[in-house]
C-alpha positions in Angstrom: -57.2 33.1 -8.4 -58.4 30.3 -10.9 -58.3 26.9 -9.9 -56.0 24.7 -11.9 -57.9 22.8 -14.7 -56.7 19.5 -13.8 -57.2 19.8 -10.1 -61.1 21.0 -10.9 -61.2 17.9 -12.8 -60.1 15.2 -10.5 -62.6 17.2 -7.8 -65.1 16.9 -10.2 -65.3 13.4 -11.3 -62.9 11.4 -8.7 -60.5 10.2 -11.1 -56.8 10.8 -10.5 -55.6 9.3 -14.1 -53.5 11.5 -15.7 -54.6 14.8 -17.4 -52.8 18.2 -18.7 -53.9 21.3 -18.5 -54.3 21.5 -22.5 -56.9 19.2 -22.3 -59.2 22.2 -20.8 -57.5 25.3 -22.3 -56.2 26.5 -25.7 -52.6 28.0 -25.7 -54.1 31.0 -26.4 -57.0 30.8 -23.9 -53.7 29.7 -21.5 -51.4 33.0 -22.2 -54.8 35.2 -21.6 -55.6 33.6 -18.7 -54.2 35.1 -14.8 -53.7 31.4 -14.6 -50.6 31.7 -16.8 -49.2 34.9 -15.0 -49.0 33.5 -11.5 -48.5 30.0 -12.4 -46.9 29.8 -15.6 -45.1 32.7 -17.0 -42.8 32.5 -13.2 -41.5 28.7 -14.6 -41.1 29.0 -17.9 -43.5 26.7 -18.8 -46.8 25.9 -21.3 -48.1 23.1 -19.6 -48.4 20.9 -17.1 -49.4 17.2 -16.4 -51.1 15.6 -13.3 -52.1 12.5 -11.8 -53.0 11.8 -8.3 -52.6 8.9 -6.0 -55.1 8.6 -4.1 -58.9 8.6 -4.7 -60.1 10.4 -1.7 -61.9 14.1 -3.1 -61.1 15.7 -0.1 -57.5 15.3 0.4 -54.7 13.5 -2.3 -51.3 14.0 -3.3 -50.8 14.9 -7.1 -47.6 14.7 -8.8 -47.2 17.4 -11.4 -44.5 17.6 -14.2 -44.0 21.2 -16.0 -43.1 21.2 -19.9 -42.2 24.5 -22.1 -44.4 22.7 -25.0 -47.9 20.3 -24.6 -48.1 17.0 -23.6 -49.1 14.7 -25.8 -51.0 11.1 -25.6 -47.6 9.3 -24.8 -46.3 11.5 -22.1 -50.0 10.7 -20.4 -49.6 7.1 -21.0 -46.6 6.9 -19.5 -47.8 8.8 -16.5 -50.7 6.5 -15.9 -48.2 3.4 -16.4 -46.4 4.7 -13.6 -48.9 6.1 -11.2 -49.2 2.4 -9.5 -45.8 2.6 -8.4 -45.6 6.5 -7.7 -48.3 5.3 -5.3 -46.6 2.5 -3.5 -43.3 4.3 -3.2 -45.1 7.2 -1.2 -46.9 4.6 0.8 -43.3 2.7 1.9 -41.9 6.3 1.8 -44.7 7.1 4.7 -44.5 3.7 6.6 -40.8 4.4 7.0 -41.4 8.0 7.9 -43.8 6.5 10.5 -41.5 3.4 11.8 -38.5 5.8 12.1 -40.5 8.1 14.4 -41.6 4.7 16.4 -37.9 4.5 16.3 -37.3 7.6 17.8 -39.7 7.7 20.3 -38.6 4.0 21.6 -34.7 4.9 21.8 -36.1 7.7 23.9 -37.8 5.5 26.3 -36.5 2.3 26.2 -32.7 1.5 27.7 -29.5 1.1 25.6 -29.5 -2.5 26.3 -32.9 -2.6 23.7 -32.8 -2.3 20.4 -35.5 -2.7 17.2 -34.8 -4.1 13.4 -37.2 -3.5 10.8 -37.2 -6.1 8.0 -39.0 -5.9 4.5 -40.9 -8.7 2.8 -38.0 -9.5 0.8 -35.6 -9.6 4.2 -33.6 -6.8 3.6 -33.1 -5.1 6.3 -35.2 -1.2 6.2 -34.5 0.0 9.5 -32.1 -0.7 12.6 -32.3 1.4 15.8 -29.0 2.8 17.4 -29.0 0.0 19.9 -29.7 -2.7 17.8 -26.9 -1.9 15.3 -24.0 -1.3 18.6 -25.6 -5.0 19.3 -25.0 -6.9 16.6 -21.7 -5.5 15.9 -21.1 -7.0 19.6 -22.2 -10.1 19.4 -22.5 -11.4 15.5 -19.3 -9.1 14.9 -20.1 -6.8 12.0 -22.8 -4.1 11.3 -26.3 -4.6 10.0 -26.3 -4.0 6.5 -28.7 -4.2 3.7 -29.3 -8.2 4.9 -29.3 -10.0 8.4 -26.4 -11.3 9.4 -25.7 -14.8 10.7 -26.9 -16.3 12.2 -29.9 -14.4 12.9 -30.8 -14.7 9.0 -31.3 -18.3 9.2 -33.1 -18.3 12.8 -35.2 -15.9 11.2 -36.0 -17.9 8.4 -36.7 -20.7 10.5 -39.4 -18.9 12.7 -41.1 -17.7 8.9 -41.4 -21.2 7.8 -43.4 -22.2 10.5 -46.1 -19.2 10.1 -47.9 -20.9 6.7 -48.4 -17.3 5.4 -49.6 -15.7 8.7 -47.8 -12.5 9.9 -48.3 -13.6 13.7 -45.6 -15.8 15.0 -47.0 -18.7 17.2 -46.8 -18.0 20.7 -44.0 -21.0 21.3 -41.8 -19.4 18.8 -37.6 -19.9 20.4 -35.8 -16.8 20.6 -32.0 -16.7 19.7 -29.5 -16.7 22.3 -25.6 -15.1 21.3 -23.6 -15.9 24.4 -20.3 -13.4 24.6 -19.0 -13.7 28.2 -21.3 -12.6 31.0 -22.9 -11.2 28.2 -25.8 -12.2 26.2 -28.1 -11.3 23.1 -31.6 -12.5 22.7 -33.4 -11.9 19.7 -37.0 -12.6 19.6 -39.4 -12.2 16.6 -42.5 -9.3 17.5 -43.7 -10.5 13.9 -42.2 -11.4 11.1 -41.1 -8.0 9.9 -39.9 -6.6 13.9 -37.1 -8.6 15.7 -36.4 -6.9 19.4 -32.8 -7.2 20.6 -32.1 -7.2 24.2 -28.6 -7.7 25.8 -29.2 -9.6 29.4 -26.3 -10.4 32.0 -25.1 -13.4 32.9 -24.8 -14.7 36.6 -21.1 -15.8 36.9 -21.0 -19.6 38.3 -21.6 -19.5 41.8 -18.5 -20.0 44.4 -17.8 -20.4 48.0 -17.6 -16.7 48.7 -20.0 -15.5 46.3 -22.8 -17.2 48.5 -21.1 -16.1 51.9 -20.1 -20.1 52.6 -17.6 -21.9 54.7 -15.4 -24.2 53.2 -17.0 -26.9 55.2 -20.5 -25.4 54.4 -19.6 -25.2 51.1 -18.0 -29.2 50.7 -22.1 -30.3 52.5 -23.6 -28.0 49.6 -21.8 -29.4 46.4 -22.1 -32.9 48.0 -25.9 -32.4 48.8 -25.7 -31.2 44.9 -24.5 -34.7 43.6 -27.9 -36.6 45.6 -25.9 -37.8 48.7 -27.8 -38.5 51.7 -26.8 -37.1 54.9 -25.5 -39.9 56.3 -23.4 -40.5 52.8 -22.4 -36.5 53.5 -21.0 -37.4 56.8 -19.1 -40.7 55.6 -17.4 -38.4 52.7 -16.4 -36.0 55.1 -15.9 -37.7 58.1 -18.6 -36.0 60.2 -21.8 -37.2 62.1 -25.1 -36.9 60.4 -26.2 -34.5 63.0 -22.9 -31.9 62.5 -24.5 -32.7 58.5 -27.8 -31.3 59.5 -26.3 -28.2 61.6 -24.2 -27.0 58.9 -27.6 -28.0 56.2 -29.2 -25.4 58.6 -26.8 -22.9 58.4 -26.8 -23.3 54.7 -30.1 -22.6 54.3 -30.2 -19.8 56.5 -27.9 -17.8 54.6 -29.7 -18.7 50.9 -32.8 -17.8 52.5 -34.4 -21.5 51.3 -36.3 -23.9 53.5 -35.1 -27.2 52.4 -32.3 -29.4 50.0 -33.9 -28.6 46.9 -34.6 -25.3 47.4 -30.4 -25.0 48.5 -29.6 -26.8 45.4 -31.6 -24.3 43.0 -30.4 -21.4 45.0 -26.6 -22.2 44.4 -26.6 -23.5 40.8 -29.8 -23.2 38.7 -28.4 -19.7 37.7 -25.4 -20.9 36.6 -27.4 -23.9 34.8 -29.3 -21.6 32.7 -26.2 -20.2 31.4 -25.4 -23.0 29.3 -22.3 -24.5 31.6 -23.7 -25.8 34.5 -21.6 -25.8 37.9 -20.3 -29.5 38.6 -19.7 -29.4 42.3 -15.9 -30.2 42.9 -14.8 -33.3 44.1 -13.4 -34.0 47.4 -9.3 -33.7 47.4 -8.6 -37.2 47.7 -11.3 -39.1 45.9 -13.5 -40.3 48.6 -14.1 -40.4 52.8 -10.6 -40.9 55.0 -9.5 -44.0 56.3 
């Protein structure tokens, strides 16, 4: 079996431009040929026309456009015009073939709290994992479409204008925080084109019986919050400084911290990174009894 023509051709010299088969053969030489009754006679056609898109000899991808008459010097014209852009779409075509497999394989691995968006040059949005679209219908409150949605568009935006052209995003660079609940979303920018989504819970604002206090350990704790002293403690609640530093003890026995501070961060900093710290309550009555 003959070798096309054209494919000898852009073996031969290494250029994919366009070329048709009539360039090589007659018609006549083409309807004596075995090249016309396997290839051919089964289409229909006379002729065919071929450019290439990549200039590797050993391996390209051609596309090939059939014809029941010959191609003339416009139809290759027009062929070469577009072979720059045949070439970039099969290059996005195989990136996304590639990223959607990454896609694939991460949703395997990674938990349903993850997620991945894909975004283009442009910011359009190219591809959007299973968890990352249930997420932003969450928290932003509709789907991904063909754009971000706010307001991680302009957050986005924000991060890019920082970058001066780079595709790296400085190492400082703020993720987003969506609070819904005891819920929240943080987006954070892998590079300027992949934005992970990751859904974290929130620890609830701490109470008496959530850290296993007495309501007298509980009134020393939230005063020891506002800076009071132990002897200011004791005035408050009308105890000694020494029934202050038995019940301190017993505080920081069942926090598992050594000191005030360390009671302190135990009991609110968790609450404090939530956005709305705990206030210790004030004493019922305003101030120590009389």
């Amino acid at each position: 079996m003959d070798l096309l023509p054209t494919c000898a051709h852009h073996q031969a010299t290494g250029s994919f431009h366009a070329v048709k088969v009539s360039d090589f053969m007659t018609r006549r030489q083409l309807l004596d040929s075995e090249l016309y009754e396997w290839r051919f006679r089964p289409l229909g056609t006379l002729d065919e026309l071929e450019a290439g898109i990549s200039s590797s000899r050993r391996y390209t991808k051609n596309f090939l456009f059939h014809a029941g008459r010959e191609f003339d010097e416009r139809d290759r014209l027009v062929l070469d015009l577009l072979r720059p852009h045949l070439a970039s779409f099969y290059r996005r075509a195989a990136e996304r073939r590639r990223a959607a497999a990454a896609l694939a394989a991460l949703e395997a691995a990674a938990p349903e709290t993850v997620g991945v968006v894909v975004v283009g040059p442009t910011g359009g949005v190219e591809l959007v994992s299973a968890a990352a679209a249930r997420l932003a219908a969450d928290f932003v409150g509709e789907p991904l479409g063909d754009y971000l949605s706010e307001p991680i568009a302009s957050w986005l935006l924000h991060q890019t204008t920082r970058l001066n052209g780079s595709e790296r995003l400085p190492d400082a660079a703020e993720p987003l925080t969506i609070h819904r609940g005891d819920r929240r979303l943080v987006v954070r920018a892998a590079t300027t084109r992949i934005l992970l989504f990751e859904e974290q819970r929130v620890d609830p604002r701490p109470t008496r019986e959530s850290l296993g206090l007495t309501r007298r350990e509980w009134e020393v704790l939230t005063s020891l919050a506002r800076g009071l002293s132990n002897v200011e403690i004791g005035r408050l609640l009308w105890v000694s400084p020494g029934t202050v530093r038995k019940h301190l003890e017993h505080i920081y026995a069942k926090l598992g911290v050594n000191g005030r501070t360390g009671a302190v961060a135990q009991a609110f900093l968790s609450a404090a990174s939530t956005g709305e710290a705990a206030v210790p309550p004030e004493r019922e009555g305003g101030g120590a009894r009389r």
